[in-house]
Backbone as numpy.savetxt, mean C-alpha at the origin, in Angstrom:
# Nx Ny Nz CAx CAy CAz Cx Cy Cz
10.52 21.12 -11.44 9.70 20.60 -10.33 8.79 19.51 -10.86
8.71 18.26 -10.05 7.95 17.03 -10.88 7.61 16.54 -9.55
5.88 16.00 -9.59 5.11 15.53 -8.64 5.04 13.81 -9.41
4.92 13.46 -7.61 4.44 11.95 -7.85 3.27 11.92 -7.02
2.54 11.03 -7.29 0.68 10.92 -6.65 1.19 9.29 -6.03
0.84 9.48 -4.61 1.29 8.18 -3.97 0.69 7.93 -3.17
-0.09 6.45 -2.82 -1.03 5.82 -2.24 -1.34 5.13 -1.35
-1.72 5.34 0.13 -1.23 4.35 1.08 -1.86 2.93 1.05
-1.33 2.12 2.24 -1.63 1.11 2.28 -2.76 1.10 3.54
-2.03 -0.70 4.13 -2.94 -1.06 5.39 -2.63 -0.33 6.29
-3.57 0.02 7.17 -3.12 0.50 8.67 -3.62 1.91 8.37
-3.75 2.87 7.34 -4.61 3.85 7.51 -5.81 3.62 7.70
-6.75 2.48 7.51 -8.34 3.16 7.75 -8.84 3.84 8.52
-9.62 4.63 9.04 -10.26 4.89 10.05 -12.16 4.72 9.52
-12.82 4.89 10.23 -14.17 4.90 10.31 -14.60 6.33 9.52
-15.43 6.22 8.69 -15.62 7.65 8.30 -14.63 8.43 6.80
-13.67 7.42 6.86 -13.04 8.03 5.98 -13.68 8.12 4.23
-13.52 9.20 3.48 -13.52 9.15 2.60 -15.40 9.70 1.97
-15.99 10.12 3.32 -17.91 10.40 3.09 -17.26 11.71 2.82
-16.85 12.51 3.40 -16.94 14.24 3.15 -16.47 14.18 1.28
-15.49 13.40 0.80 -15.50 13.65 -0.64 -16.87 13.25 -1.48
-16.98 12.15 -0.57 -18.33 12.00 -1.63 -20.00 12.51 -1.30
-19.88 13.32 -0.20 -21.12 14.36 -0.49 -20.60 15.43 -1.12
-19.28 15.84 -1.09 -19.22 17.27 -1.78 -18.89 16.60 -3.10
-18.55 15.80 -4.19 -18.14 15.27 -4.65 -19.07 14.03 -5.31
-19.97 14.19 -6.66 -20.61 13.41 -7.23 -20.12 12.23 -7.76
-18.86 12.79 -8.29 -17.78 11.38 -9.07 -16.82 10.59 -7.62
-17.13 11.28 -6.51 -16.27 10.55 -5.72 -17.66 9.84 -5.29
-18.63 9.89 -4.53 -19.58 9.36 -4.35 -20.00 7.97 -5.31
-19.68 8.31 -6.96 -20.00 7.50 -7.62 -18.53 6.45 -7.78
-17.73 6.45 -7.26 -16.98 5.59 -6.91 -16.89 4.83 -6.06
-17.46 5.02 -4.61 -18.06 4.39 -3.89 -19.42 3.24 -4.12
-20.19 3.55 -4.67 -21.22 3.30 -5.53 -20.88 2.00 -6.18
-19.77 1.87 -7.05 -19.20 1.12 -8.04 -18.37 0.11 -7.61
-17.74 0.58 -6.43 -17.30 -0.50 -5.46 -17.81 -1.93 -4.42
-19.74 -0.73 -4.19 -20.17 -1.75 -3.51 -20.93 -2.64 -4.80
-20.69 -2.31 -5.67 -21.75 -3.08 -6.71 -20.50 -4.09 -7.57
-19.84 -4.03 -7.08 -18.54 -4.87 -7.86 -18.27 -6.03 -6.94
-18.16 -5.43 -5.34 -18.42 -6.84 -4.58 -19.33 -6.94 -3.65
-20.74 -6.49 -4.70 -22.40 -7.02 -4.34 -22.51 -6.91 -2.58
-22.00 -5.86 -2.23 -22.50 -5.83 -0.75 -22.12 -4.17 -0.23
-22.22 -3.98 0.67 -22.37 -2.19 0.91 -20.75 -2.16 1.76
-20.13 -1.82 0.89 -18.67 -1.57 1.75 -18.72 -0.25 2.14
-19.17 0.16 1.40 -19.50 2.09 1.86 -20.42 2.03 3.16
-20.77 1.63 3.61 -21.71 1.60 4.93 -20.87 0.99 6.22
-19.83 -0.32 5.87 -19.12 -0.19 6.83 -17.80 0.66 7.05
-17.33 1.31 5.80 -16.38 2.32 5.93 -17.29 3.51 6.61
-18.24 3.91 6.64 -18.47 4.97 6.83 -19.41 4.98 8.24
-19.84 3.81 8.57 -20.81 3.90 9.66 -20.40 2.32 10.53
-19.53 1.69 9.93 -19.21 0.11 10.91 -18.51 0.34 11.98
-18.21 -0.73 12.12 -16.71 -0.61 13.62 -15.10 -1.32 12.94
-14.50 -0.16 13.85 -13.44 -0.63 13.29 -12.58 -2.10 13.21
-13.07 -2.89 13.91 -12.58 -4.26 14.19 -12.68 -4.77 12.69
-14.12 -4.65 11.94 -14.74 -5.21 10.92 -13.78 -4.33 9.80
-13.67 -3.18 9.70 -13.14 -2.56 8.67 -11.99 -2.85 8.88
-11.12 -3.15 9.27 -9.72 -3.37 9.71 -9.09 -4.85 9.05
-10.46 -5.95 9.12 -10.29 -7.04 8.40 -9.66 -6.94 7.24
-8.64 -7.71 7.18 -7.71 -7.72 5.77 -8.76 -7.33 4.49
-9.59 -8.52 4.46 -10.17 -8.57 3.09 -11.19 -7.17 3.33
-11.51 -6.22 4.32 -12.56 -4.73 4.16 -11.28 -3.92 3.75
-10.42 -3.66 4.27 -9.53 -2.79 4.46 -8.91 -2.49 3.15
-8.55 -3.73 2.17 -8.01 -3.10 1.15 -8.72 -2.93 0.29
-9.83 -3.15 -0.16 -10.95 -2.54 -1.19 -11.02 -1.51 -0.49
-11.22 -1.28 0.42 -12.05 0.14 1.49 -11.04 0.95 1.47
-9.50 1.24 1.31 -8.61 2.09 1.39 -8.36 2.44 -0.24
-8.23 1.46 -1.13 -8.62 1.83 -2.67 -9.53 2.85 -2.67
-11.31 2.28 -2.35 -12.06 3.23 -3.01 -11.83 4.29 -2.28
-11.67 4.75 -1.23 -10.90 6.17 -0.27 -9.98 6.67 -1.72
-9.31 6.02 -1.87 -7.88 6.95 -2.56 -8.81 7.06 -4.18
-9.49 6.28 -4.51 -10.43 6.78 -5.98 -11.03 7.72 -5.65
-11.81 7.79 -4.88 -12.53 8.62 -4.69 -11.80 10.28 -4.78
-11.03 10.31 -3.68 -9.96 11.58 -3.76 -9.63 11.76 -5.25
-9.28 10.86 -5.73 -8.72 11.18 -7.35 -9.47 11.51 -8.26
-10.68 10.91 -8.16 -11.91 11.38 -9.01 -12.44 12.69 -8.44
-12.49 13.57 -7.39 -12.49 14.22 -6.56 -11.54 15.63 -7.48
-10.40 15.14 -7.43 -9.25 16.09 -7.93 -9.21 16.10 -9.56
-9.59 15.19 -10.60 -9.99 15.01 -11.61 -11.21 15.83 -12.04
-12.57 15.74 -10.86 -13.61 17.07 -11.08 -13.19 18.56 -10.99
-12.17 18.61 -10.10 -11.44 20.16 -10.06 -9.97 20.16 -11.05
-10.11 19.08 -12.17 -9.29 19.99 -13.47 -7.78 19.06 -13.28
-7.64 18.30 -12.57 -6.56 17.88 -11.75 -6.68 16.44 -12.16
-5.65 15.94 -13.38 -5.52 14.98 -14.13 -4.46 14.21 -13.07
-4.68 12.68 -13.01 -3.57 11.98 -12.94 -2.09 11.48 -13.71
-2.19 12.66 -14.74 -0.99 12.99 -15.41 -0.39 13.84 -15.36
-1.20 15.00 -14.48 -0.33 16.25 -13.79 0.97 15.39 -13.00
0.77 13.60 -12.91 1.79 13.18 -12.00 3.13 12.76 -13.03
4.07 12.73 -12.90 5.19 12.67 -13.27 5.56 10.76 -13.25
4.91 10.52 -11.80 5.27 9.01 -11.59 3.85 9.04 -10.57
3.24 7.40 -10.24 2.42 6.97 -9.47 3.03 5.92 -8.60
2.81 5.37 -7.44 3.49 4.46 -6.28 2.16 4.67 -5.05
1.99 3.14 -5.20 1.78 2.77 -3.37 2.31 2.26 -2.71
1.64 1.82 -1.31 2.66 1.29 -0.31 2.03 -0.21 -0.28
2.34 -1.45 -1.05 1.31 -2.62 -1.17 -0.10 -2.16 -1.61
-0.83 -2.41 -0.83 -2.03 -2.99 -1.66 -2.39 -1.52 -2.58
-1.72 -0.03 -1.97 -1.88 1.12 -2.22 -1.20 1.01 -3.84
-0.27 0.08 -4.75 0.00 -0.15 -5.60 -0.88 -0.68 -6.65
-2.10 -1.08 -6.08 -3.23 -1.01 -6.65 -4.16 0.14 -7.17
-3.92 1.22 -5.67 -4.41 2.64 -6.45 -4.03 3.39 -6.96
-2.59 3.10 -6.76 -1.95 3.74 -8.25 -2.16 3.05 -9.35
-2.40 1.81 -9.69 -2.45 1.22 -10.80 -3.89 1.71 -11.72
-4.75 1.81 -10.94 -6.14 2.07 -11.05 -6.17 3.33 -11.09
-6.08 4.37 -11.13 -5.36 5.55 -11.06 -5.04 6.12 -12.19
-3.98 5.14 -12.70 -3.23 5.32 -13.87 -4.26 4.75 -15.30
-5.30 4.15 -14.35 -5.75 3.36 -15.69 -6.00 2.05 -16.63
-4.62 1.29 -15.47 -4.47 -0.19 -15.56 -5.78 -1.28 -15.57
-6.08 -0.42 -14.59 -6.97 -1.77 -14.08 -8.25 -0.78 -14.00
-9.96 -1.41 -14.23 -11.10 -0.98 -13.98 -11.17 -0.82 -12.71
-12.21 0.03 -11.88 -12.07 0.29 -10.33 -12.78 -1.10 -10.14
-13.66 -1.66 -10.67 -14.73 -2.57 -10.71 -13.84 -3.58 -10.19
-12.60 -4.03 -11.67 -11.47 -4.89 -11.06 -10.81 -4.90 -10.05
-10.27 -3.50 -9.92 -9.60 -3.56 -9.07 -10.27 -3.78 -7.39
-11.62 -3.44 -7.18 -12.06 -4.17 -6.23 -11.95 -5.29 -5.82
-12.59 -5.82 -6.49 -12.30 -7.75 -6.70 -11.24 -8.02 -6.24
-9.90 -7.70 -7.20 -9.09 -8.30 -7.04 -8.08 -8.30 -5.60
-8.60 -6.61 -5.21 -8.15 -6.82 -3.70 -9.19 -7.67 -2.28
-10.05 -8.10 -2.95 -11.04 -8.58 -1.76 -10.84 -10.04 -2.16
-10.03 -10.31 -2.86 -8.90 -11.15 -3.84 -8.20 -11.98 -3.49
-7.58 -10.56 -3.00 -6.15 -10.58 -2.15 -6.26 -10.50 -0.53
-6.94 -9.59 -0.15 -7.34 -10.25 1.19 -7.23 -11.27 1.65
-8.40 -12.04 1.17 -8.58 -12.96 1.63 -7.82 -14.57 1.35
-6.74 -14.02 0.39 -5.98 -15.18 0.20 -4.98 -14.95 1.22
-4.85 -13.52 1.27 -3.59 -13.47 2.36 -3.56 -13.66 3.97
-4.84 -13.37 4.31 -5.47 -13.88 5.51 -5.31 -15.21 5.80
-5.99 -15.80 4.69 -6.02 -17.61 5.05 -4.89 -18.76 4.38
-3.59 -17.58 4.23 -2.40 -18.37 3.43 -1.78 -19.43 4.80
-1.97 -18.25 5.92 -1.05 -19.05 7.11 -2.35 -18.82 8.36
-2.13 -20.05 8.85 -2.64 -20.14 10.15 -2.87 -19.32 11.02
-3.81 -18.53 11.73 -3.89 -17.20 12.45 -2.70 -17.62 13.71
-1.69 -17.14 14.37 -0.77 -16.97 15.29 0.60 -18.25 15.15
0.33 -18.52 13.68 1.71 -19.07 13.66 2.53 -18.72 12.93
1.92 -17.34 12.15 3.25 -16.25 11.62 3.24 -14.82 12.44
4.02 -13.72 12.09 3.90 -12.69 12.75 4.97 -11.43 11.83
4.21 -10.00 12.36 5.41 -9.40 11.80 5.89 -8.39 12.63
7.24 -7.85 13.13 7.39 -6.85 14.11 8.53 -5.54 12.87
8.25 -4.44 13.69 8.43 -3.18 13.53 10.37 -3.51 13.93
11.28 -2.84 13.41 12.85 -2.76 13.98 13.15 -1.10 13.77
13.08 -0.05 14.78 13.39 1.13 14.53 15.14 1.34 14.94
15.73 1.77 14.17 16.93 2.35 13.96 17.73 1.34 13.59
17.52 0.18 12.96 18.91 -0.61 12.57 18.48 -0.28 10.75
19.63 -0.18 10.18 19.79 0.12 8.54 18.88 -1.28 8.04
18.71 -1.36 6.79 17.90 -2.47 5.98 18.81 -4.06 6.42
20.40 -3.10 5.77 21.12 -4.53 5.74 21.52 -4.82 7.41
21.14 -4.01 8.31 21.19 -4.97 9.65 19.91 -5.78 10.18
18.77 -5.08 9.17 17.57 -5.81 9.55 17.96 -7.30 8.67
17.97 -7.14 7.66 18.31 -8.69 6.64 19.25 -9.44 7.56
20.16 -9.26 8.21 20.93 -10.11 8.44 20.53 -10.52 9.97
19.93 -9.96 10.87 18.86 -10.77 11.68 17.85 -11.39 11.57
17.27 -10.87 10.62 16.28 -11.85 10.17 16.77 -13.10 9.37
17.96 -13.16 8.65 18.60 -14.53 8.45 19.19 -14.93 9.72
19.70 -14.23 10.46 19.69 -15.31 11.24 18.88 -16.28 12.53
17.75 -15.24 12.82 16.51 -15.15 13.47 15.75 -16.63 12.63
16.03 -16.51 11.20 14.95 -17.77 10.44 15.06 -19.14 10.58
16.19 -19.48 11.15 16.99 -21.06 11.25 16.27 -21.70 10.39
15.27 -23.18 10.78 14.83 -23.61 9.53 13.33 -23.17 9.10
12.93 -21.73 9.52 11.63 -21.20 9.59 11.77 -20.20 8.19
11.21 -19.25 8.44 10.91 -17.82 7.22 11.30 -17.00 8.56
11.85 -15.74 7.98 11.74 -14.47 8.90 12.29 -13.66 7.78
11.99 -13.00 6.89 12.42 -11.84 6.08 12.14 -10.65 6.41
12.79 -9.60 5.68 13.00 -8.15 6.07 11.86 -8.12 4.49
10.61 -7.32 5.36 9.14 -7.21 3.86 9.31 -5.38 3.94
9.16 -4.40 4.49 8.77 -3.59 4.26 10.21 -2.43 4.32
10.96 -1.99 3.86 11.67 -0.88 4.06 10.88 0.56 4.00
10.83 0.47 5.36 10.10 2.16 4.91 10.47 3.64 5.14
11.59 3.32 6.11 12.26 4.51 5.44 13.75 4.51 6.49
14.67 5.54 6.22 16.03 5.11 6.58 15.70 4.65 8.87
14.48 4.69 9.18 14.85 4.62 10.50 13.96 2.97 10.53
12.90 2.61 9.89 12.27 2.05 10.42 11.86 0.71 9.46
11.81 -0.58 9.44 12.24 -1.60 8.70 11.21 -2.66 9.10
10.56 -3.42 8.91 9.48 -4.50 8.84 9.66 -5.96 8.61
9.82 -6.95 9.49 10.42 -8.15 9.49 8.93 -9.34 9.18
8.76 -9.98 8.61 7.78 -10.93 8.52 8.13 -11.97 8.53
7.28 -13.45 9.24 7.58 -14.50 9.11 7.09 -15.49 10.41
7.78 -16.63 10.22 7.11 -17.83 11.41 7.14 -16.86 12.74
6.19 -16.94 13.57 6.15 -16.84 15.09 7.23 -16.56 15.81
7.37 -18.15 15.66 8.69 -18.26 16.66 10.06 -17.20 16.35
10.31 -17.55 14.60 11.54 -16.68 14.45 11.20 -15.23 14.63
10.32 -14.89 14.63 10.13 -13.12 14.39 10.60 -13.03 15.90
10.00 -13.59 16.97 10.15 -13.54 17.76 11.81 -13.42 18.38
12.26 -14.07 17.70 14.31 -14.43 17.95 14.86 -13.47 17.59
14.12 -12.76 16.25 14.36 -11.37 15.77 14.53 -10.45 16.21
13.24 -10.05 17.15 13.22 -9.20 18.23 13.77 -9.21 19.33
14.33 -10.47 19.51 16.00 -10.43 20.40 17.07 -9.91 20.30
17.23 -10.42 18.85 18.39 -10.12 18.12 18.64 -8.58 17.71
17.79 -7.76 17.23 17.60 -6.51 16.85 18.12 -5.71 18.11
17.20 -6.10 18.90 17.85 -5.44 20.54 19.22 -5.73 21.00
19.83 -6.75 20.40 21.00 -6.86 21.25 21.85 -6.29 19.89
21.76 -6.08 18.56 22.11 -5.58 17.57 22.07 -3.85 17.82
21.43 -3.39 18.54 21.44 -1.76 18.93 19.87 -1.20 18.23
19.42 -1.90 17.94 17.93 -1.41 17.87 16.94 -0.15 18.89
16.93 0.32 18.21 16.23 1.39 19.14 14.80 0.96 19.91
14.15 0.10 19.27 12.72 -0.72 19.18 12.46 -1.50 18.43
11.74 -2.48 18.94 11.86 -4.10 18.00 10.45 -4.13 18.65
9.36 -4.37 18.04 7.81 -4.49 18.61 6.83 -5.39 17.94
6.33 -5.96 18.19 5.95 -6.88 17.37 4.32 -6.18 16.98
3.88 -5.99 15.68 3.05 -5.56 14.86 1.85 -6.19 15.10
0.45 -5.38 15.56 -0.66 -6.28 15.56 -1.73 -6.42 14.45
-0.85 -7.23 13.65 -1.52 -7.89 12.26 -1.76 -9.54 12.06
-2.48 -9.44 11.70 -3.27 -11.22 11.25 -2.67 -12.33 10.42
-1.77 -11.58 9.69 -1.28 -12.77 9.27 0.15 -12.04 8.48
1.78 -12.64 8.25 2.59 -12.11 7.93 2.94 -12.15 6.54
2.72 -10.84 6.32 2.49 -10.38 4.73 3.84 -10.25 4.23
4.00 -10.38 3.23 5.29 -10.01 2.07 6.44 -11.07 2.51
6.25 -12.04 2.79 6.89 -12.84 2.89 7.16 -14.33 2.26
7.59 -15.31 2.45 7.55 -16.73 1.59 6.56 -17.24 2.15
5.89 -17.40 3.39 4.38 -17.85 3.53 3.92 -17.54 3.28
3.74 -16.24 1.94 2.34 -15.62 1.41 2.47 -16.54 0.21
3.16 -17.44 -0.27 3.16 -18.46 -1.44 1.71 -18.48 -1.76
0.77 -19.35 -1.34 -0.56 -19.58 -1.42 -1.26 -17.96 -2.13
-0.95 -17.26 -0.89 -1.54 -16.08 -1.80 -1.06 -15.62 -2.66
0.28 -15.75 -3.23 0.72 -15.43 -4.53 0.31 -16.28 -5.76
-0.11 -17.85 -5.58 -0.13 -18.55 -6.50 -1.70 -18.19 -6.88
-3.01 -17.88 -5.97 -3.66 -17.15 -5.85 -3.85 -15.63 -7.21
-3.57 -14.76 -6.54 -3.67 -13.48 -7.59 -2.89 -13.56 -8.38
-2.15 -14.80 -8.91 -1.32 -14.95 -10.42 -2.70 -15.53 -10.79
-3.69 -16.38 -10.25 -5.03 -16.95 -10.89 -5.92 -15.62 -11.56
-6.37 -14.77 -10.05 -7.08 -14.07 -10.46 -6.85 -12.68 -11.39
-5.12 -12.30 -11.46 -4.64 -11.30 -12.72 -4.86 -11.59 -13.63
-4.46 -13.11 -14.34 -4.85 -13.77 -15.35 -6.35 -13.43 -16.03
-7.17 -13.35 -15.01 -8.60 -13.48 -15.55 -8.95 -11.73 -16.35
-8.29 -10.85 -15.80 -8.42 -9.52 -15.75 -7.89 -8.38 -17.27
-8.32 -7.56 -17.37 -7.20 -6.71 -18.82 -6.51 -6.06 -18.10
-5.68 -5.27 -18.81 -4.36 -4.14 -17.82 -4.28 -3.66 -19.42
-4.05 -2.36 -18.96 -4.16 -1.84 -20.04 -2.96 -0.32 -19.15
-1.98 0.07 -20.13 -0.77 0.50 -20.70 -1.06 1.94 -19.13
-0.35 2.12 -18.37 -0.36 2.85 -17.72 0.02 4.16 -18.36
-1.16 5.35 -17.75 -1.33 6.72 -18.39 -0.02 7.30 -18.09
0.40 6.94 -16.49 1.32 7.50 -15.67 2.33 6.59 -15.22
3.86 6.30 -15.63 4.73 5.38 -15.34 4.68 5.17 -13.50
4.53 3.84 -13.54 4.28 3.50 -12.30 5.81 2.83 -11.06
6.27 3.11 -10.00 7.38 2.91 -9.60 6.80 1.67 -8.87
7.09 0.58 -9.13 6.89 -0.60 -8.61 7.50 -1.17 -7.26
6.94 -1.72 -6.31 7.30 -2.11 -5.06 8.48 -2.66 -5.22
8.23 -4.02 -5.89 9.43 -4.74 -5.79 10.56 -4.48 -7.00
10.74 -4.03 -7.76 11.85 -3.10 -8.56 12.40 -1.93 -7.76
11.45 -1.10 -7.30 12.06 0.13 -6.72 12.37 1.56 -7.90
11.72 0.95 -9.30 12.02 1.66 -10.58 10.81 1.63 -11.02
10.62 2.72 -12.30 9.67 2.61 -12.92 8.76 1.62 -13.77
7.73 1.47 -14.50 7.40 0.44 -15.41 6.03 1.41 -16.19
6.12 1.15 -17.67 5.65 2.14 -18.20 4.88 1.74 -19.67
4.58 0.09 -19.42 3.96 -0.88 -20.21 3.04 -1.75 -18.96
2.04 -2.41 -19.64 1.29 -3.33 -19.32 2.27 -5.01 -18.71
2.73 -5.07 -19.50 3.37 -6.56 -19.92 4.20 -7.18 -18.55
4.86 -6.04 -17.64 5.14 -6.51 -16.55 4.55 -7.05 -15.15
3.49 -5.98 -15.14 2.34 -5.39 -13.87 2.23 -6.71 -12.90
1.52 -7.68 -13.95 0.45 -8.73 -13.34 2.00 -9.55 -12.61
2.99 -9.57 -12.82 4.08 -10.84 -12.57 4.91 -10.05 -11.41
4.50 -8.81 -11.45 5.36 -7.54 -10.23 4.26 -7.69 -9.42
3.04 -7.81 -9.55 2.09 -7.68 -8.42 2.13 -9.34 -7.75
2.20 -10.22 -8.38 2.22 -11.80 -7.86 3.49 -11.58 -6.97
4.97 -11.31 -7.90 6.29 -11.01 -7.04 5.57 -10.34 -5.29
4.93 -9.17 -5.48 4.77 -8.62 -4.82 4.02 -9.04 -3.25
3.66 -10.06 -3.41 2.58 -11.13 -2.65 3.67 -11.64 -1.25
4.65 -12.01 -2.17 6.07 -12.96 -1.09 6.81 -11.88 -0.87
7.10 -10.65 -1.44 8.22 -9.95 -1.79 8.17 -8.36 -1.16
9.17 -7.72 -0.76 9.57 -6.86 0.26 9.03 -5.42 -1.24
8.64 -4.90 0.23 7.99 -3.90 -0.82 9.15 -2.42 -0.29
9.74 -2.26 -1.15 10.85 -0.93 -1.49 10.32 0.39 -0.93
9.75 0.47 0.05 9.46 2.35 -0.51 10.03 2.83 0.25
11.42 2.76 1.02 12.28 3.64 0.81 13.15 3.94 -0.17
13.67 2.65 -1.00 14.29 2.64 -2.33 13.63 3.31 -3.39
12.09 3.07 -3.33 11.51 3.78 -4.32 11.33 5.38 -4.33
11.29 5.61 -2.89 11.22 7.23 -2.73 12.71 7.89 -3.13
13.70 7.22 -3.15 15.03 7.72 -3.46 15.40 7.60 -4.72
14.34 6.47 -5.05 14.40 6.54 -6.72 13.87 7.99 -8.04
12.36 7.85 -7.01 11.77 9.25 -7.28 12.86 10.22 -7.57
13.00 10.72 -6.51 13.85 11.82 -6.35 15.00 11.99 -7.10
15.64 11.14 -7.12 17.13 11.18 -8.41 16.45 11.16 -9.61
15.25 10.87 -9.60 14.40 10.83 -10.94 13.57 12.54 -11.20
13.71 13.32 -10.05 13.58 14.62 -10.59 12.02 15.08 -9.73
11.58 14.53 -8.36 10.59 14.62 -8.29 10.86 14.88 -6.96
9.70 16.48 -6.83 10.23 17.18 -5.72 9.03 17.48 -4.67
8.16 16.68 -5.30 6.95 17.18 -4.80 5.98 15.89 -4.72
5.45 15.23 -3.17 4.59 14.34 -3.04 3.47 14.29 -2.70
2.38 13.84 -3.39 0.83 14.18 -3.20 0.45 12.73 -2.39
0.30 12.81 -1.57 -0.75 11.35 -0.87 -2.05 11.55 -0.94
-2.87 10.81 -1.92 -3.88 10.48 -2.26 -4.46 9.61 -1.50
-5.71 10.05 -0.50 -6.38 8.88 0.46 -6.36 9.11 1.90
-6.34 7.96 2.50 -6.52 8.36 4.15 -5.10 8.56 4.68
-5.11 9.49 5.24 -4.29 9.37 6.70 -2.54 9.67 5.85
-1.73 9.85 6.86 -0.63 10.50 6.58 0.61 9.79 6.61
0.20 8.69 7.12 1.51 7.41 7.04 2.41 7.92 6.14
2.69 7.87 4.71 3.41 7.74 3.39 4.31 8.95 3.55
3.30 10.20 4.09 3.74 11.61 4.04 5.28 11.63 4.69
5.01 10.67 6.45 5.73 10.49 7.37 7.27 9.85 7.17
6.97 8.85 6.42 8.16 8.08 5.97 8.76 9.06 4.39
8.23 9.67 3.67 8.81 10.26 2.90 9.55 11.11 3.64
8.89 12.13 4.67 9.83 13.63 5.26 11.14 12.83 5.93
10.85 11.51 6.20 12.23 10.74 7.13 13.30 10.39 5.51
12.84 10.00 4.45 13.29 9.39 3.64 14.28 10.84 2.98
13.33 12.08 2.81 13.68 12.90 2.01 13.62 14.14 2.75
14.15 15.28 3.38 14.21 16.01 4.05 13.19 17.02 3.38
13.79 17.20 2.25 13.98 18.02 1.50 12.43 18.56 0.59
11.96 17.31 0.68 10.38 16.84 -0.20 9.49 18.25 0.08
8.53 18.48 -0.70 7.77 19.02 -0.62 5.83 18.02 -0.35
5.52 18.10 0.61 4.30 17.17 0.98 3.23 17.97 0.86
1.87 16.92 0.25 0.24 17.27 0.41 -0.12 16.01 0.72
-1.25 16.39 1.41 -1.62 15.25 1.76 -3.23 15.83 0.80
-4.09 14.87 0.38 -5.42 15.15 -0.20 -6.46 13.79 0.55
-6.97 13.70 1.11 -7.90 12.73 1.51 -9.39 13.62 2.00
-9.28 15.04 2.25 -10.57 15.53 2.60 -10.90 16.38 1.02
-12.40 16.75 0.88 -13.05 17.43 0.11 -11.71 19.44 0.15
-11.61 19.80 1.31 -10.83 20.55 1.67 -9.37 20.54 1.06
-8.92 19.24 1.09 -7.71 19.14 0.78 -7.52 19.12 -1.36
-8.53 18.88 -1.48 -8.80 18.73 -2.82 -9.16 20.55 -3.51
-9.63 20.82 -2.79 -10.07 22.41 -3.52 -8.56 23.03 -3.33
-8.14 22.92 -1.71 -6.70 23.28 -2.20 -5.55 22.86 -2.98
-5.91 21.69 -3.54 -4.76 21.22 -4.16 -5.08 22.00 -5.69
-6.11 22.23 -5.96 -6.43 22.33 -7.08 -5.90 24.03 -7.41
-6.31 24.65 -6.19 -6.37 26.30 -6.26 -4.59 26.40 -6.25
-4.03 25.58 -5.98 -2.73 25.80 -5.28 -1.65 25.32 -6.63
């Protein structure tokens, strides 16, 4: 039996998330702490007391869903519960950060930064409403790829997110996403919907923001992961420093695997998935990915005493 500790992305925040660990919870508290003092302003006050419009902002959301998932880990680390009890570490995008950080790679300090980093390069790579990304439920990967080539004519429209055998993530120009969601439907799509996000991530218009956090990795250390990490865009492990920073830039333009990676897991011997952080997204697409999985979810103070007792 072998556990992997896995980390969500965008689209979990909620308001509130992540205070119950850190009143019951001194080292989760003090992770919070370390976050707002890394990017000199109180992110813990709008995670915990703002509105969600503001927390939802690219550049709040992914520092603010990091320190959520540190926190839990430092949380489970006070109750005896090492991040090497994990076998393998994986997020879902920017959640590849809290595994990285997690593991050790990166300072939390850094790793703040570098997602408020990334935010905001990825926000202001493309024009607000002249990219887009929509949802395709029930067509396989390779029927999503091949509408979206042909959906792209002389635009972008790529297939960014595989997330699990029902449900597939198209990014790119406006217009083509839009042709996409024609096409998908007349392809036998169960649902083709177009996603209400700000700007279209994991795609070739995130260029800017990739050329971007190849600047700001550069500036940073990485240091040898505790826990071999299953990388987005490989879909396999990596278990040195030397790759990270050039998989996370890849990762900027590039379709992030986690259904490949969850199938990777698993032939890799891992029967058991811990989601570290808010909300249950990861859990959802694993039970679709893997029938078979054994799931925790840990994001409350609650969920942590049981993980520990258990």
């Amino acid at each position: 039996m072998s556990t992997a500790f896995v980390f969500p992305g965008q689209g979990a925040q909620t308001i509130g998330m992540g205070r119950d660990l850190a009143q019951a919870y001194p080292a989760a508290k003090a992770v919070f702490d370390e976050v707002d003092e890394a990017l000199g302003e109180s992110l813990s006050a709008l995670i915990w007391e703002g509105d969600i419009e503001t927390l939802t902002l690219t550049e709040n959301a992914q520092p603010a869903l990091m320190a959520t998932s540190i926190a839990a880990m430092r949380a489970l680390e006070a109750e005896g519960v090492e991040v090497s009890r994990a076998s393998f570490v994986a997020g879902h995008s920017l959640g590849e950060y809290s595994a990285l950080c997690a593991a050790g790679v990166f300072s939390l300090a850094d790793t703040a930064r570098l997602l408020r980093t990334r935010g905001r390069a990825m926000q202001s790579a493309v024009p607000v409403g002249q990219g887009a990304m929509a949802a395709i439920l029930g067509l396989s990967a390779d029927q999503v790829t091949q509408v979206a080539e042909e959906a792209a004519g002389d635009g972008v429209c790529q297939l960014a997110n595989e997330n699990d055998p029902t449900q597939n993530v198209i990014s790119g120009d406006a217009e083509a996403v839009a042709r996409a969601i024609d096409l998908a439907k007349a392809a036998g799509a169960k649902r083709a919907l177009p996603l209400p996000v700000s700007a279209p991530f994991h795609c070739a218009l995130m260029q800017p923001a990739a050329d971007e956090m190849a600047k700001a990795l550069a500036e940073v250390t990485l240091n040898a992961p505790a826990v071999p990490l299953v990388a987005n865009v490989l879909a396999e492990s990596v278990s040195t420093a030397d790759p990270i920073a050039d998989l996370l830039v890849q990762q900027v333009t590039g379709r992030v695997r986690w259904r490949t990676s969850v199938e990777w897991m698993v032939a890799n011997g891992v029967t058991d998935f811990w989601e570290i952080g808010a909300g249950k997204a990861l859990s959802g697409m694993i039970r679709r990915i893997h029938k078979e999985a054994t799931l925790r979810n840990v994001g409350l103070a609650a969920d942590v005493q049981a993980a520990a007792a258990g």
